[in-house]
N, C-alpha and C positions, 0 to 999 in steps of 0.2 A: 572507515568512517567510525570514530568512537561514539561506543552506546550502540549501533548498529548492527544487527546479525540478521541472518535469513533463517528461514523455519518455513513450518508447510510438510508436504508429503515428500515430495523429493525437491529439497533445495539444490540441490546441487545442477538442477537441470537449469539453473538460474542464476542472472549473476547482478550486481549492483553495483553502481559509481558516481559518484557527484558530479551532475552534469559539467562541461566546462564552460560553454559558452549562455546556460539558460537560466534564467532566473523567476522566482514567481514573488510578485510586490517587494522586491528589491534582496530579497533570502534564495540560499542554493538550493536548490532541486537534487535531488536521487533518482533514478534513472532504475528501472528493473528490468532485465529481457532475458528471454527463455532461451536456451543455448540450443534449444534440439528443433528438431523440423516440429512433431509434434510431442509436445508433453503429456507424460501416464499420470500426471498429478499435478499439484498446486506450489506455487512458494510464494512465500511474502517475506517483506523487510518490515523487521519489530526494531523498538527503539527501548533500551531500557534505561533506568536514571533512579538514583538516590530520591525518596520521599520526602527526606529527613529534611528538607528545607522547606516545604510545604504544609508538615505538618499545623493541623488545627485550620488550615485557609481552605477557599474553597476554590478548585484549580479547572481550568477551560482548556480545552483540547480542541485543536481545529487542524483541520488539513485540506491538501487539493488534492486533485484527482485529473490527470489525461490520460487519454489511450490514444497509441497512432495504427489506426486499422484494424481493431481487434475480433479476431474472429467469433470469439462469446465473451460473453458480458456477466459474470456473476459475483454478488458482496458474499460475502460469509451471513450463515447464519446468526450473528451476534448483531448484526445490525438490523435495526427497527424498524418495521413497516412503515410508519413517516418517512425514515432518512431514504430509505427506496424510491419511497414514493416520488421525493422531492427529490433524488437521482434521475429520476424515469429508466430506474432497472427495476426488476421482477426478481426473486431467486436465483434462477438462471435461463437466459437467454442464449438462441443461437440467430447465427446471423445465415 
């Protein structure tokens, strides 16, 4: 996936792919899953991209979010006690 890489504490316990058959409001989906029984760490898929076309404008970022059965539940701490709030996630949750 160009622009796409994994990061986190151990990415490698992790893998990604453009879903094949799922779509979210008509756009492809990324898919992430944890390759081990249980993970010693974290991994996320970052997106990175040239500014230079944005320059001087004022730019909006949105995304979705599923999990299927996840054992905990936790954002980073870069995200905002609103955006939690209006998640209904906490820091971090165990199930």
């Amino acid at each position: 996936m160009t622009g796409w890489h994994m990061a986190g504490s151990q990415p490698r316990q992790y893998e990604h792919a453009v879903a094949d058959e799922m779509t979210h409001e008509g756009k492809p989906v990324a898919g992430l899953r944890c390759l081990v029984p249980r993970a010693d760490g974290f991994g996320t898929l970052m997106q990175t991209f040239s500014a230079e076309h944005f320059v001087g404008q004022r730019v909006r970022f949105s995304g979705a979010l599923k999990c299927n059965r996840p054992k905990r539940r936790q954002l980073p701490s870069a995200c905002s006690s609103s955006a939690k709030a209006r998640l209904g996630c906490r820091t971090s949750t165990s199930r």
